[in-house]
N, C-alpha and C positions, 0 to 999 in steps of 0.2 A: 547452900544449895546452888546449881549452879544449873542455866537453860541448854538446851540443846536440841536443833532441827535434826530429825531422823527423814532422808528424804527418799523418797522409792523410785530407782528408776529404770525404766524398762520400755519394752514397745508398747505405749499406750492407743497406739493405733490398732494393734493384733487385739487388744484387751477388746474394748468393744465389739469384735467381730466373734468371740470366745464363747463355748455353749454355758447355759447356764447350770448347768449340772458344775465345770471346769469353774464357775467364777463363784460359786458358792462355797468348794472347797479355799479356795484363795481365800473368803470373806472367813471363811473356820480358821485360817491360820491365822487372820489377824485378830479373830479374839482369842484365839491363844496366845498371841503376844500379849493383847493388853491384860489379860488375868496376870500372865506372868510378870509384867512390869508393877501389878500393883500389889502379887505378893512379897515382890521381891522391895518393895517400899520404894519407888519409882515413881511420880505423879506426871500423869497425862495431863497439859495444861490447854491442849489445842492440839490441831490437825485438819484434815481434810482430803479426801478423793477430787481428783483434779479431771477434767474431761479431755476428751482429747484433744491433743498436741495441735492439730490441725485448724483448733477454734483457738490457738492466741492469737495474739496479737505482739508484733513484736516493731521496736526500733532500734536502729543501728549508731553506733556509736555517732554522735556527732550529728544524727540527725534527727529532720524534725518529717520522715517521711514514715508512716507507720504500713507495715506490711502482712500480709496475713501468716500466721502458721508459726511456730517457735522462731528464736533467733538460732539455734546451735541445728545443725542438717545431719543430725547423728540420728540410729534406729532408737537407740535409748533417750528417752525422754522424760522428765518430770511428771510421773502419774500420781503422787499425790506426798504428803508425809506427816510426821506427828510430830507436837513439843513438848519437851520431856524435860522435869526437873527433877537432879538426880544430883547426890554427891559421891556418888559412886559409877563413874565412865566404865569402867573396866567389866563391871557386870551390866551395865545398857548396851555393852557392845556382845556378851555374848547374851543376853535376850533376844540384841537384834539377829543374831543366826537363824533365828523359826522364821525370820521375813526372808532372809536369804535363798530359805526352801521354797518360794515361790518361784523365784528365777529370774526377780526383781534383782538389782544391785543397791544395797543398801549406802550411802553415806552418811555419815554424822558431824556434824556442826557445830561448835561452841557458839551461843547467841552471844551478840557485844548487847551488855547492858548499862546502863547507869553512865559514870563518868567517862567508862574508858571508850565510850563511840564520841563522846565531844568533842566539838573542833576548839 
């Protein structure tokens, strides 16, 4: 089996300001995803909704000055994502299509685990 970060990303700034009627249905797609990853034998090992972009905290290469609000000045930004242990990428990538219908952009990640992240 092998990990993988599924990360969601989009305006996490608009998100917050979104009726809740609009974020409710969003909250419905993502448990259509996780039923669908878990019948498809996909295990959720972790995850999390992220706050807005605007409460990080970010430093810059090289430095030891810490500054408010992401490091990257794009509309899309890191609003949250899940860890997914699956030996099968090819069907995690189209499960992750139902996230895509939010309007999120989805990426996914191979985790470095074990020996091959040692120096």
């Amino acid at each position: 089996m092998t990990d993988y970060i599924v990360l969601l990303l989009g305006d996490t700034e608009a998100w917050w300001d979104t009726p809740e009627e609009e974020k409710k249905a969003t909250y419905d797609v993502h448990g259509r995803f996780t039923e669908e990853l878990e019948k498809r034998g996909h295990t959720i090992i972790g995850g999390a909704e992220l706050p807005r972009a605007s409460e990080a905290k970010s430093l810059a290469p090289y430095s030891d000055t810490v500054t408010d609000g992401p490091w990257a000045e794009t509309t899309e930004q890191l609003g949250g994502y899940y860890e997914i242990r699956t030996d099968d990428l090819a069907d995690l990538m189209q499960v992750c299509t139902i996230l895509s219908a939010t309007g999120d952009a989805v990426e996914v990640h191979r985790k470095i685990t074990g020996e091959e992240g040692a120096s």
